[in-house]
C-alpha positions as CSV (number, residue, x, y, z in Angstrom):
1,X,3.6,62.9,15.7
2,X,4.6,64.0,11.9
3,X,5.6,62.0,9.7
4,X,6.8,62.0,5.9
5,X,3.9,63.2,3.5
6,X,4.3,60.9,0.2
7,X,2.9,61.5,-3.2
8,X,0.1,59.1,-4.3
9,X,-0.4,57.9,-0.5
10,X,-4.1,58.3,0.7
11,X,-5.1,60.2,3.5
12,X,-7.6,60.5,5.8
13,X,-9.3,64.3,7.1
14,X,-8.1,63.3,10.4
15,X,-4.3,62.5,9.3
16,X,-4.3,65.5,7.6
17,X,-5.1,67.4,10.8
18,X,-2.8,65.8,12.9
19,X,-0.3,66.8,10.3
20,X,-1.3,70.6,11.1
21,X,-2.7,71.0,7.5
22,X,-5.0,73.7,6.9
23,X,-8.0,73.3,4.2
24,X,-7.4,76.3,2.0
25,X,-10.7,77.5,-0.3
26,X,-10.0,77.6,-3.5
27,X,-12.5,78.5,-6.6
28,X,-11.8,77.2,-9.9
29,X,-9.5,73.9,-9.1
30,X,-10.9,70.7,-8.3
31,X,-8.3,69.6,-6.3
32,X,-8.6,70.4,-2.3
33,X,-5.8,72.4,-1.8
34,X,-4.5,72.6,1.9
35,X,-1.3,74.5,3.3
36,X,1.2,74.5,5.9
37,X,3.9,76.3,7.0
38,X,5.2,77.3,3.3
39,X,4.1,74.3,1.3
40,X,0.5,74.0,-0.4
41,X,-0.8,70.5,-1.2
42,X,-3.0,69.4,-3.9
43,X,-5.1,66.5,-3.3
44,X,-7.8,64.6,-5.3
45,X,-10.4,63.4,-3.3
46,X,-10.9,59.5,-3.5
47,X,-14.1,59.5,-1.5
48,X,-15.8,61.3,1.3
49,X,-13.6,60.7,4.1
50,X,-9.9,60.2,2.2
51,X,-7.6,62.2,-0.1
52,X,-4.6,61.7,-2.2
53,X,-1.9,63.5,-2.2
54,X,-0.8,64.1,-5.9
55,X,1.5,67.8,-5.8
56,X,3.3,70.1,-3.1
57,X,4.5,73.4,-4.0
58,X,6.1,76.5,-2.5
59,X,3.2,79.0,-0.9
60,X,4.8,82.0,-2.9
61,X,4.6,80.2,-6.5
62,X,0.9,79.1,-5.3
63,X,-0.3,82.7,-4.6
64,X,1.8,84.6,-7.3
């Protein structure tokens, strides 16, 4: 089931892959960045198991 993704709402790893999100590696940011479809979030890490969702952008400005 998908639901809305809000900004500043916590998630867990296993929310995230139910949502169909894909952990993306990324060198140089701190955030973990993870994409679908042709949206790329940026979460901060709040402890081991849970992330917060702070930014979504458009794949094509991500990667330009």
């Amino acid at each position: 089931m998908e639901t809305a993704m809000q900004i500043n709402k916590i998630f867990s790893l296993k929310e995230l892959a139910s949502q169909g999100l894909k952990e993306q590696d990324v060198k140089e940011l701190s955030a973990k960045v993870f994409i679908k479809d042709s949206n790329v979030y940026f979460f901060d890490q709040t402890d081991k198991k849970h992330y917060r969702l702070y930014s979504v952008i458009n794949k094509r400005s991500f990667f330009l």
